[in-house]
Every structure is written in C-alpha cells, then in structure tokens.
N, CA, C and O atoms as a MOPAC input file, in Angstrom:
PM7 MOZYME 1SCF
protein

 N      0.84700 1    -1.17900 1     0.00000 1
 C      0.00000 1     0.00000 1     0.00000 1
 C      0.89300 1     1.24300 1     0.00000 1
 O      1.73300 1     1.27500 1     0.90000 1
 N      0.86400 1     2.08200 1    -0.69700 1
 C      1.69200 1     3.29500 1    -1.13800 1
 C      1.62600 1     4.42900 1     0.08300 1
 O      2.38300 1     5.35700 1     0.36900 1
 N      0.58900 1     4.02300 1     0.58100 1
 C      0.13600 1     5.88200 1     1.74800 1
 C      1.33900 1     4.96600 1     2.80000 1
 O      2.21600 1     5.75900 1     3.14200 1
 N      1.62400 1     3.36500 1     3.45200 1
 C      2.40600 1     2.93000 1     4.30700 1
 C      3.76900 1     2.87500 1     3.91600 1
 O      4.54000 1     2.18800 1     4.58700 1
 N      4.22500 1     3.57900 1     2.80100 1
 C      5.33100 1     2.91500 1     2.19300 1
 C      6.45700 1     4.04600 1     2.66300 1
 O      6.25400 1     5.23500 1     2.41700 1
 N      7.53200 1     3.65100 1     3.28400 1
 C      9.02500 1     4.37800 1     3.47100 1
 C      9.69600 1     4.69700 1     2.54300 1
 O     10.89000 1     4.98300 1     2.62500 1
 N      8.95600 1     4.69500 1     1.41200 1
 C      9.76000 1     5.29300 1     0.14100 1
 C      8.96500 1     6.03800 1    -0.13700 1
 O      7.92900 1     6.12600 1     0.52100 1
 N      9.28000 1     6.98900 1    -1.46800 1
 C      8.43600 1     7.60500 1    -2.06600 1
 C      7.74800 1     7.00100 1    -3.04100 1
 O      8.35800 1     6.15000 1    -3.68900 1
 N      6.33400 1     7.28500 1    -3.38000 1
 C      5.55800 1     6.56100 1    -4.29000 1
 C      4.71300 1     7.74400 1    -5.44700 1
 O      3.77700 1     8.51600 1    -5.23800 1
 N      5.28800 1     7.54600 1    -6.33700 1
 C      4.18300 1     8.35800 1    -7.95100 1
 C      3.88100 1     7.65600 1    -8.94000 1
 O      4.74500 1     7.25000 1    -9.71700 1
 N      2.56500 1     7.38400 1    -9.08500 1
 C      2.51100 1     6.74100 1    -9.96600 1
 C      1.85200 1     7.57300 1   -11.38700 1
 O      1.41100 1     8.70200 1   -11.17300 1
 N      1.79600 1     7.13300 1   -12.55200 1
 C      1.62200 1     7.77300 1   -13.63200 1
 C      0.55800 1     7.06600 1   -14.75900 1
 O      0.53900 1     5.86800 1   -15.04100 1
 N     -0.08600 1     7.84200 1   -15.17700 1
 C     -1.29800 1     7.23300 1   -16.38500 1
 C     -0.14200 1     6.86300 1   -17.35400 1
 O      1.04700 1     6.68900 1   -17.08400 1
 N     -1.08400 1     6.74900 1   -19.11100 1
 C     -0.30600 1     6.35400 1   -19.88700 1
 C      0.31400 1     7.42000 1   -20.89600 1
 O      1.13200 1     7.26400 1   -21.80300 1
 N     -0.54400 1     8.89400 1   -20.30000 1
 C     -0.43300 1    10.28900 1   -20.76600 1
 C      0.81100 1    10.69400 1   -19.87000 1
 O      1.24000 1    11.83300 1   -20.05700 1
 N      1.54800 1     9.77800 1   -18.76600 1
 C      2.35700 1    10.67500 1   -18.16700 1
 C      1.94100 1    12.01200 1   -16.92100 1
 O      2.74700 1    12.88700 1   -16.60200 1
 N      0.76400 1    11.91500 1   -16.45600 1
 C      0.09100 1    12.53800 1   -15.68600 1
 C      0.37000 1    11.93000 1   -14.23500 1
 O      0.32400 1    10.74900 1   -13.88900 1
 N      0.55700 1    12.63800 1   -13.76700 1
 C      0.57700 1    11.82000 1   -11.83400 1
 C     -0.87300 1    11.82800 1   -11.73200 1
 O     -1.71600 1    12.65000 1   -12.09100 1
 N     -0.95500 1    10.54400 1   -11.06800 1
 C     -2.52300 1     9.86000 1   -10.79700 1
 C     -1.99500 1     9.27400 1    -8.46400 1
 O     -2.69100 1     8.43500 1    -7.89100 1
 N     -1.52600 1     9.54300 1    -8.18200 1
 C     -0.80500 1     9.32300 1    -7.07600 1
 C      0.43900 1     9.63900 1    -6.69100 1
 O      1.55300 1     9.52900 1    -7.20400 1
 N     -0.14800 1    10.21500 1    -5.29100 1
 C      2.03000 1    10.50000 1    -4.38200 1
 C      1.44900 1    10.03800 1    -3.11700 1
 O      0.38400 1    10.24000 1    -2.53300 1
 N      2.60000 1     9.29200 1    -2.87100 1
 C      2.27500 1     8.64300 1    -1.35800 1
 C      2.63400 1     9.97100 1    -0.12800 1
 O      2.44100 1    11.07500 1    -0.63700 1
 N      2.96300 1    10.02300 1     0.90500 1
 C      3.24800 1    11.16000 1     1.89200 1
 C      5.02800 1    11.35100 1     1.60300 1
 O      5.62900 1    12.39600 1     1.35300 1
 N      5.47400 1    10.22400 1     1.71500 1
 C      6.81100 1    10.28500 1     1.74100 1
 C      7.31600 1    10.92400 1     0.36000 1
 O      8.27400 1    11.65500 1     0.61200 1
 N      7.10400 1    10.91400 1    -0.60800 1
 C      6.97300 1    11.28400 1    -1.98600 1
 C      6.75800 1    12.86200 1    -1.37000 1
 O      7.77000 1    13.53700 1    -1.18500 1
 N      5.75300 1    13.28900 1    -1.13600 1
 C      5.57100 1    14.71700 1    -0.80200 1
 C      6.39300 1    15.19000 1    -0.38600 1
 O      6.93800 1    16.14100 1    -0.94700 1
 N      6.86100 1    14.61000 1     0.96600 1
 C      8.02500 1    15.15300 1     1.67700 1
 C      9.37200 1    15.53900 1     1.00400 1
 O     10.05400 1    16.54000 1     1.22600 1
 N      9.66900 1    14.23400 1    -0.11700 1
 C     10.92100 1    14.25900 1    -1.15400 1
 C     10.64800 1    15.40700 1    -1.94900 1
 O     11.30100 1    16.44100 1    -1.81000 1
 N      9.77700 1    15.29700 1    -2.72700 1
 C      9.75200 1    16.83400 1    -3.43400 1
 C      9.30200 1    17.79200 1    -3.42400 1
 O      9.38300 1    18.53400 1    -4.40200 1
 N      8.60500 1    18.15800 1    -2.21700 1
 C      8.57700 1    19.14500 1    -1.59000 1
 C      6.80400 1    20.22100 1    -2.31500 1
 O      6.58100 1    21.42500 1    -2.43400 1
 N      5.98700 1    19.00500 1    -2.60600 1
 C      4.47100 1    19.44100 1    -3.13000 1
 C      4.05200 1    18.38000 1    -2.19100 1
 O      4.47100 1    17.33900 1    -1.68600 1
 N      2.54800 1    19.51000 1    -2.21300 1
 C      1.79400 1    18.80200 1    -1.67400 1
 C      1.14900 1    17.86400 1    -2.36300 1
 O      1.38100 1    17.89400 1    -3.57200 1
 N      0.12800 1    16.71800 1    -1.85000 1
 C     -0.18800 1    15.62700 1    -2.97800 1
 C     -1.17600 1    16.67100 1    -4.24500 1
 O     -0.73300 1    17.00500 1    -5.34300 1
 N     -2.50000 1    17.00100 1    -3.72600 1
 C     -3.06600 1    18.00300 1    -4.45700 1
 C     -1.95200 1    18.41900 1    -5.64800 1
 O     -2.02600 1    17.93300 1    -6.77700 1
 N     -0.99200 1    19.30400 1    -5.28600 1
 C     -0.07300 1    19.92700 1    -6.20100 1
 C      0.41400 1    18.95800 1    -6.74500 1
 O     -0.05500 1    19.32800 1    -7.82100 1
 N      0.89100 1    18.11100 1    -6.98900 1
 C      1.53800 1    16.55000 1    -7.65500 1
 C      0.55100 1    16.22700 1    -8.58200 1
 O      0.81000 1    16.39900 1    -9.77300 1
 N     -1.04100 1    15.58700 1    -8.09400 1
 C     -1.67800 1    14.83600 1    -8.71500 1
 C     -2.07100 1    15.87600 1   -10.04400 1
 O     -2.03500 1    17.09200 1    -9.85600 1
 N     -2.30100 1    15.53500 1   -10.87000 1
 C     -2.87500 1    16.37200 1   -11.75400 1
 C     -1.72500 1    16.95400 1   -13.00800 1
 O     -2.05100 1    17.41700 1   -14.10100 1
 N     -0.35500 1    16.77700 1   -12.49700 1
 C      1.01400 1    17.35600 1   -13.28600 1
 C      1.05700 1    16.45700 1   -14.05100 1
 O      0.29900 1    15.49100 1   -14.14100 1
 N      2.27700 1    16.82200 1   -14.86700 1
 C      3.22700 1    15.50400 1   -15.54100 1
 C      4.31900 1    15.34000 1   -15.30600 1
 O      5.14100 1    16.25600 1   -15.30800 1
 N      4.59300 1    14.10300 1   -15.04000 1
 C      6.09700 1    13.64900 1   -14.19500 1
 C      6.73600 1    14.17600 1   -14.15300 1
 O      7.40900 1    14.22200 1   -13.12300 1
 N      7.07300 1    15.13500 1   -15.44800 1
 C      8.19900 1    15.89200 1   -16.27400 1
 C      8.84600 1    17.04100 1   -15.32500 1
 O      9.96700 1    17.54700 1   -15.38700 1
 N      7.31000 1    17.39500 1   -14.03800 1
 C      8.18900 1    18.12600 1   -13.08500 1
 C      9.38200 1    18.13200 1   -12.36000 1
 O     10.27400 1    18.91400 1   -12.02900 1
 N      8.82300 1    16.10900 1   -12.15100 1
 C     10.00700 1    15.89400 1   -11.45600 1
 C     11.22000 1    15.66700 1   -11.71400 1
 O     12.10500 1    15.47100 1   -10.88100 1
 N     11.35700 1    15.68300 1   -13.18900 1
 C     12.45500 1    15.44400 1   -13.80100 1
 C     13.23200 1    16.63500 1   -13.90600 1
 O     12.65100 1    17.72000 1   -13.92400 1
 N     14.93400 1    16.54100 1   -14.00500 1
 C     15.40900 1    17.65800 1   -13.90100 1
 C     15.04100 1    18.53500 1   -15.66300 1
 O     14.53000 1    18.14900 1   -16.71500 1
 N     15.49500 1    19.52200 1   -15.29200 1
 C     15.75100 1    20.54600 1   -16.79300 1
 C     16.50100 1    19.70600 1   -17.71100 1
 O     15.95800 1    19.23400 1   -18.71000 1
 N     17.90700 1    19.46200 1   -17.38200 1
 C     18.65800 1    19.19700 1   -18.08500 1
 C     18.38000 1    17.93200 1   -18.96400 1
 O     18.91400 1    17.76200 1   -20.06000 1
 N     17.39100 1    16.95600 1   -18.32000 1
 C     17.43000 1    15.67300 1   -19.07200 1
 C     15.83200 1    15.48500 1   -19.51400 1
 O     15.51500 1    14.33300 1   -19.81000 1
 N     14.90500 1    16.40200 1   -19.57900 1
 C     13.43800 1    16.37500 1   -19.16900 1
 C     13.14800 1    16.18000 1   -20.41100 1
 O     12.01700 1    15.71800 1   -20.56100 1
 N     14.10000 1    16.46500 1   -21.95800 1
 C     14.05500 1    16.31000 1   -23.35400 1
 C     13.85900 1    14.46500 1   -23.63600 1
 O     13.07900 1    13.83600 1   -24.35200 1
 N     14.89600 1    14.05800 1   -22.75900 1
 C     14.83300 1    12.78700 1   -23.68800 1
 C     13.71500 1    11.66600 1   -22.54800 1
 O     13.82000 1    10.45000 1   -22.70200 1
 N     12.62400 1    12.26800 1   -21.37500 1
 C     12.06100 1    11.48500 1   -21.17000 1
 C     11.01800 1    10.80200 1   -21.82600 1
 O     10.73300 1     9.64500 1   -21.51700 1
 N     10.45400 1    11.39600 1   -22.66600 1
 C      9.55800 1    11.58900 1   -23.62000 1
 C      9.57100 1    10.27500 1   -23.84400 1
 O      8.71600 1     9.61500 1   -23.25400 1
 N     10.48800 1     9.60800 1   -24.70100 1
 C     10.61500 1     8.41600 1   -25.25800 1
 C     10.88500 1     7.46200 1   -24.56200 1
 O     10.68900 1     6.33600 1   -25.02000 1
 N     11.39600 1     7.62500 1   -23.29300 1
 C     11.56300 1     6.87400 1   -22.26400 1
 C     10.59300 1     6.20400 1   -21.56800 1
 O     10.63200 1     5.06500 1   -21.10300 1
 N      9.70100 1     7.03900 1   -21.54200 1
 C      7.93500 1     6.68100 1   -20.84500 1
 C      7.64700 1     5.51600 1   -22.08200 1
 O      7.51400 1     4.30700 1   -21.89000 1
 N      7.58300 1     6.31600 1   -23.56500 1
 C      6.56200 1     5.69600 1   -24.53600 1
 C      7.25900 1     4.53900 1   -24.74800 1
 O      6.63500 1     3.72400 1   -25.42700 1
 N      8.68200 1     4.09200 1   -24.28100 1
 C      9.10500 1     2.67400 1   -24.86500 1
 C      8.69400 1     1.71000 1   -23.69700 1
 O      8.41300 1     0.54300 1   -23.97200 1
 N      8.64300 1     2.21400 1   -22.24400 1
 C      8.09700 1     1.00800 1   -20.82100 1
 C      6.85000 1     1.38600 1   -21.50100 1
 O      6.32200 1     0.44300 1   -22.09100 1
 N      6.05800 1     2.84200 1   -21.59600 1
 C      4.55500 1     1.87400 1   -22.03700 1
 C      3.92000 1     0.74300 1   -23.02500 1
 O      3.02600 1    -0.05000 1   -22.73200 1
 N      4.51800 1     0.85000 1   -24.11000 1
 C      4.77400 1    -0.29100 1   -25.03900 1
 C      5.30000 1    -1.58600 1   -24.71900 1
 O      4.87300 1    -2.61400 1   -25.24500 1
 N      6.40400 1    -1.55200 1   -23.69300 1
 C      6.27600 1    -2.77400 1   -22.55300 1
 C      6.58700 1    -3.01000 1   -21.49300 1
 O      7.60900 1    -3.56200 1   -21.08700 1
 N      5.56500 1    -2.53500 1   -20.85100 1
 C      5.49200 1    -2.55300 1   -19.25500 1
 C      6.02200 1    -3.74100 1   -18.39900 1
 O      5.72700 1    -4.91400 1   -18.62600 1
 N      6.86100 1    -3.30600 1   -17.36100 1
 C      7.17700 1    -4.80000 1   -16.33200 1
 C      8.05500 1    -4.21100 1   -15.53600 1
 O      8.52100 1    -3.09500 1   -15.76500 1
 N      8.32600 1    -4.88000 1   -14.60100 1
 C      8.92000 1    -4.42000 1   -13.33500 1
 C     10.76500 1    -4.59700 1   -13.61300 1
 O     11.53000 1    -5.41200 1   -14.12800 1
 N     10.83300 1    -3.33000 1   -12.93900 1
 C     12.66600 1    -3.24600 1   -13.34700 1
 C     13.21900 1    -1.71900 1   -12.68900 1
 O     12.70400 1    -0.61900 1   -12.49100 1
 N     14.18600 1    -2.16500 1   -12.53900 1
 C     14.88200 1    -1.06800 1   -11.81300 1
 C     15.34100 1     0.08100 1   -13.02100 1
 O     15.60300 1    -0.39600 1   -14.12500 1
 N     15.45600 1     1.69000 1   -12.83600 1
 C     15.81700 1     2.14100 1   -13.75000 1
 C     17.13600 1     2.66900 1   -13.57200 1
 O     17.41000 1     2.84500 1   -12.38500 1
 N     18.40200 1     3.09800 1   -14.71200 1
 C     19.91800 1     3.58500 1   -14.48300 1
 C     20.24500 1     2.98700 1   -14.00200 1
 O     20.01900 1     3.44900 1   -12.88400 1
 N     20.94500 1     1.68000 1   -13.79000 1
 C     21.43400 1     0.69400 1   -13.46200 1
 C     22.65100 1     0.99100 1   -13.02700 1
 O     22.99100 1    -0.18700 1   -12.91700 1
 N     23.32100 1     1.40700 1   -12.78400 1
 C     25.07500 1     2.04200 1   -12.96300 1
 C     25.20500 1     3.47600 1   -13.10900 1
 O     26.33600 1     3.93900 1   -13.25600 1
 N     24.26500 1     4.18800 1   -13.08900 1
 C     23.89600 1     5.57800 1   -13.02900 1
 C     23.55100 1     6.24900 1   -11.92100 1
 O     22.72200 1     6.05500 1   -11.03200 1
 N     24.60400 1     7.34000 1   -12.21900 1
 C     23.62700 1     8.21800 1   -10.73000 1
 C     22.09200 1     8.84000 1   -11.08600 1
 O     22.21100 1     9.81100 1   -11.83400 1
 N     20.89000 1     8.58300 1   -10.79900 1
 C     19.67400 1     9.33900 1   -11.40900 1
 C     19.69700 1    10.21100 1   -10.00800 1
 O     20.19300 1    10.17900 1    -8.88100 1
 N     18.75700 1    11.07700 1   -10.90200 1
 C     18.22600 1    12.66500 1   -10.18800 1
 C     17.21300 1    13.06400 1   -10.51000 1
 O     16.78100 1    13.03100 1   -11.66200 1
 N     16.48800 1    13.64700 1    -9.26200 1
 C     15.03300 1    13.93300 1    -9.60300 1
 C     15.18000 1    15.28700 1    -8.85100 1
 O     15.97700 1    15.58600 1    -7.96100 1
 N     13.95100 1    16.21600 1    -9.59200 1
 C     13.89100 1    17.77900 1    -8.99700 1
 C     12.81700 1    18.17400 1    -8.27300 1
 O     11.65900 1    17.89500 1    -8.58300 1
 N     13.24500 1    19.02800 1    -6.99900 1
 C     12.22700 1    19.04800 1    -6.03600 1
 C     11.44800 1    20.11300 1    -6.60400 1
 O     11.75400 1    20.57200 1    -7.70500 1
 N     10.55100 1    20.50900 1    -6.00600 1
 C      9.33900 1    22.10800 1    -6.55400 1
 C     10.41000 1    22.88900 1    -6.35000 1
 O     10.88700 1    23.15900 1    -7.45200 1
 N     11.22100 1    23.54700 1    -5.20100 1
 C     12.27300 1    24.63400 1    -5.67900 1
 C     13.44900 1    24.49300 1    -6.69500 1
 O     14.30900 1    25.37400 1    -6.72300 1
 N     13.50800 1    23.58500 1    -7.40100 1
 C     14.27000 1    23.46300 1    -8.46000 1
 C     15.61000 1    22.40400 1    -8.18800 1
 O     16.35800 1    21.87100 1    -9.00700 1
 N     15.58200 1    22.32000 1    -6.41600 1
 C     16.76100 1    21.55600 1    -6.47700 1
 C     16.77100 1    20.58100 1    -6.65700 1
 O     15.67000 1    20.05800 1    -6.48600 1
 N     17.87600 1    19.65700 1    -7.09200 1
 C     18.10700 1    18.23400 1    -7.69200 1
 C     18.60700 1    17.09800 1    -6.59500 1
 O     19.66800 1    17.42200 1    -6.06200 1
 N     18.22700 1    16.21600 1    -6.28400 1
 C     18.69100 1    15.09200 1    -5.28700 1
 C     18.55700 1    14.09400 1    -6.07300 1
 O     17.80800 1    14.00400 1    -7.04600 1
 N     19.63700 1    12.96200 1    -5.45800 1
 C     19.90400 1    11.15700 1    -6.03500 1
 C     18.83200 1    10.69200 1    -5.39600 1
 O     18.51000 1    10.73800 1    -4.20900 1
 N     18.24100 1    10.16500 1    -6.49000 1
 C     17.33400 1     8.76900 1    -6.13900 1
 C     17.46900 1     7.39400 1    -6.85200 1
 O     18.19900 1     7.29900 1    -7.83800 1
 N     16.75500 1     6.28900 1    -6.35600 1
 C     16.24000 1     5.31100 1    -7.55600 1
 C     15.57200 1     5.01600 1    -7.67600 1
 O     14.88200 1     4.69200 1    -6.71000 1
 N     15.15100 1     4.85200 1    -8.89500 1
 C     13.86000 1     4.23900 1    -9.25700 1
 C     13.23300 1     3.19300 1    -9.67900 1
 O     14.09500 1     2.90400 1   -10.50900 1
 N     12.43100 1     2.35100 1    -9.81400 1
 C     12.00100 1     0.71700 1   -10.12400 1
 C     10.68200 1     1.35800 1   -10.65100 1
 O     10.13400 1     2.27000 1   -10.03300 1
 N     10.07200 1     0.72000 1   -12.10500 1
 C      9.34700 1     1.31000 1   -12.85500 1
 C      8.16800 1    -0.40000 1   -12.37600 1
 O      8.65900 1    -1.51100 1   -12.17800 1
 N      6.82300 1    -0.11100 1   -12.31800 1
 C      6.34200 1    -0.82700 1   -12.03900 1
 C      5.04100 1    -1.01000 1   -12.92800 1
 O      4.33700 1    -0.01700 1   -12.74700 1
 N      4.51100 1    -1.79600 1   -13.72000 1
 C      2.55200 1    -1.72900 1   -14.37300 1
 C      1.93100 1    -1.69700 1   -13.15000 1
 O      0.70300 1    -1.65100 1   -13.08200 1

C-alpha cells in the first residue's frame, strides 16, 4: 500500500500525468499531494534531461514490467524549488 510505504511513491497514467504521491513522496519533493496529482512527471524530472524522457515513458509503455531504472547511473530527480537530489527508481505496471 503506497500511503504505508518508506519510500516515495508516484505513480503515472499512460499520458504521463501523476494519478498518485504517497506522503513520503511529498516530503521528497517538496508538493503537496493536491499539487503533484494532476502534473506531468516531467516536473520531477530535472531541466537538463526532461528532453529525452519523452521516449523513455513511450518505450516502458509499449512494454510494461517491473525493473529497476539507471542501473550504474547516478539518477536525479527535482524538487518544486528546483533543487536536484539522487534517487532510484524501479518502474512498475
């Protein structure tokens, strides 16, 4: 269940829209859920790389399954004031 979860939780339609943020998620990027639900992920993505998510979404939606993402990569996600922190992520249907 996502509202109990010690991680952060967002999940996304197939438009790329946040449809869910768990509390801990809020806390990480610094919106409230209200402010989250209703966006597109793309917030959370930084500036610098927010070009090539595009295709990134449309190739897991074409085939969805559970997997960790940047494998050997540092990933980064951007809070509402713009700043950038390490996370990871596991892409889930």
């Amino acid at each position: 269940m996502p509202e109990c979860a010690t991680e952060g939780v967002v999940a996304v339609n197939r438009g790329g829209q946040i449809v869910l943020a768990n509390p801990r998620a809020e806390a990480l990027f610094g919106y409230e859920r209200e402010e989250l639900v209703g966006l597109r992920l793309e917030v959370l993505i930084p500036d610098r790389i927010r070009h090539i998510h595009g295709q990134y979404q449309a190739d897991y939606f074409a085939r969805p399954r559970i997997r960790p993402m940047g494998v050997g990569l540092t990933l980064t996600a951007r809070r509402k004031d713009g700043a950038e922190f390490p996370i990871a992520r596991t892409l889930a249907p």
